[in-house]
N, C-alpha and C positions, 0 to 999 in steps of 0.2 A: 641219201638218208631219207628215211620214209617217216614221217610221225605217225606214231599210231595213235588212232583218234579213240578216245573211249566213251562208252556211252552212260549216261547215266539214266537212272529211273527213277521217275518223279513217283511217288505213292499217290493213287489217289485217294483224294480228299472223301473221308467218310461224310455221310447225310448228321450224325449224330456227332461231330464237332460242330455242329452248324445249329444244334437243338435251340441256343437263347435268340437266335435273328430265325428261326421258323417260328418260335413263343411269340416274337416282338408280331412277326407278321398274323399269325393268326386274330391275337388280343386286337388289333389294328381292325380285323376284319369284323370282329365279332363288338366293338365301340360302334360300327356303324350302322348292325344288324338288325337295331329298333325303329331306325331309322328308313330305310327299305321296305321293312314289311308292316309297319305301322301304318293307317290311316288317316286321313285329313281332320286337321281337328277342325272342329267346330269354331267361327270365328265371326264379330261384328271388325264388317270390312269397314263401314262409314257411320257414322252418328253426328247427331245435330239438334239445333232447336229450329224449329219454321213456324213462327210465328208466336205470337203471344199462346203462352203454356200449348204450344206443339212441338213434339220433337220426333225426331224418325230415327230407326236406324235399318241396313243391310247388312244382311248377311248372306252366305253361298249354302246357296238350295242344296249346290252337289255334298257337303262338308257332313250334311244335314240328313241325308237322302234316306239310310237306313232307318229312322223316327219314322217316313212317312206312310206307312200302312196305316198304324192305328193312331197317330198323333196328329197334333197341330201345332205350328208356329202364335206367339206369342210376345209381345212385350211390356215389360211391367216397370215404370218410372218412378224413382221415387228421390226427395231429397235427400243427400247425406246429412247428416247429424253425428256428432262423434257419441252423444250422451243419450242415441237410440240406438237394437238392437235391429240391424234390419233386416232380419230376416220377422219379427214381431211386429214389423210397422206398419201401417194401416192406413198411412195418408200416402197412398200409391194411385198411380192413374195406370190403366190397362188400355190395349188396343184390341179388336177384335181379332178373333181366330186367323192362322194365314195357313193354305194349304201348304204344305212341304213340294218344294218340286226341283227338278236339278236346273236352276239357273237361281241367279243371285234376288232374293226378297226383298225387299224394300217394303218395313213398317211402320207407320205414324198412328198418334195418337195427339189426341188437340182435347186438354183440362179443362173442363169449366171451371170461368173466371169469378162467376158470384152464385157459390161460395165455390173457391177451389176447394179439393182433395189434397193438393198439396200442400205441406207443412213450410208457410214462409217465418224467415226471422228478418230483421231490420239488418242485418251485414249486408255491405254493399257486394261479396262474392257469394256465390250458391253453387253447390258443389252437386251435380244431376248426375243420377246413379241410371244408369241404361242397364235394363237386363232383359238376354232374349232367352223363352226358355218354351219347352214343350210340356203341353199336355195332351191327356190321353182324349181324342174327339169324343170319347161320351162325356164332357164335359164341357163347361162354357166357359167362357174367363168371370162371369156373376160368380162360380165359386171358389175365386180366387181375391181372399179380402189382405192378405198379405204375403210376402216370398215364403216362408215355413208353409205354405197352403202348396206349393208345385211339388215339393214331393210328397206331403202326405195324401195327396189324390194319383200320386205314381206318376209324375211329371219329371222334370230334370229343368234344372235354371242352365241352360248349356255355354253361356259365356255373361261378361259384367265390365261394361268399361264405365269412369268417371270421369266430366265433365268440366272444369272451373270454369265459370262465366259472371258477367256483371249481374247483379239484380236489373237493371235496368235491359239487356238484352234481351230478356225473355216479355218485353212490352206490356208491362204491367205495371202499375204504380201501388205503392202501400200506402194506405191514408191512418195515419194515427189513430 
């Protein structure tokens, strides 16, 4: 006795039973597509106070690169207040102009102490508002008297970190 073996035939499997796991993979691919082709953002890699009313910060030149034709690096300090607008504030300290270049900036800026520019209150925390931003080099930082001043000279405020620190760390005393 002989078995006879029969064959069967498997169908194959269409591409379009498969259409929601090719959706899943496309949507997958297309979540990470800003991400790829986007740019470096602009970013203060370090910030600090050095010394009585000095403070610095870095940033990457490369992040920054496309500004540098016609712009210049900048930084403009100022206290926080919650019951100021700050982009209208006016008790800000500036550093002088930085060329853009593709390696990482390091900017400071040192307050005069009598009379500062900056706005002290009696809390023993003070909250330091760092912000680095570009303007256009036919300009100086003299025409900049507060943050609403970078872009209406066609500047950009390009990143904004804050600070909490003692009154006392920034080595200054308040005398009643």
């Amino acid at each position: 006795m002989t078995a006879a073996a029969s064959i069967q035939v498997i169908p194959r499997r269409r591409w379009g039973q498969h259409w929601p796991l090719l959706a899943m993979i496309f949507c997958g691919l297309l979540a990470w597509a800003p991400l790829l082709v986007s740019e470096r953002r602009a970013e203060i890699t370090g910030y600090g106070i050095a010394g009585p009313l000095g403070f610095h910060v870095a940033i990457d030149g490369g992040a920054i690169e496309k500004y540098s034709n016609k712009n210049k690096l900048l930084l403009i300090v100022r206290f926080k207040y919650e019951n100021i607008d700050r982009m209208s504030d006016a008790a800000i300290e500036k550093s002088v102009l930085y060329s853009i270049e593709n390696k990482p900036i390091v900017m400071a800026v040192k307050g005069p102490i009598d009379p500062p520019k900056l706005r002290f209150s009696p809390n023993p925390q003070v909250a330091i508002e760092y912000n680095a931003a570009v303007i256009p080099e036919t300009y100086s930082s003299e025409n900049i008297k507060s943050l609403s001043d970078v872009s209406r000279i066609g500047g950009k405020i390009l990143d904004t970190r804050v600070q909490t620190v003692p009154l006392k760390s920034l080595g200054i005393k308040l005398v009643p």
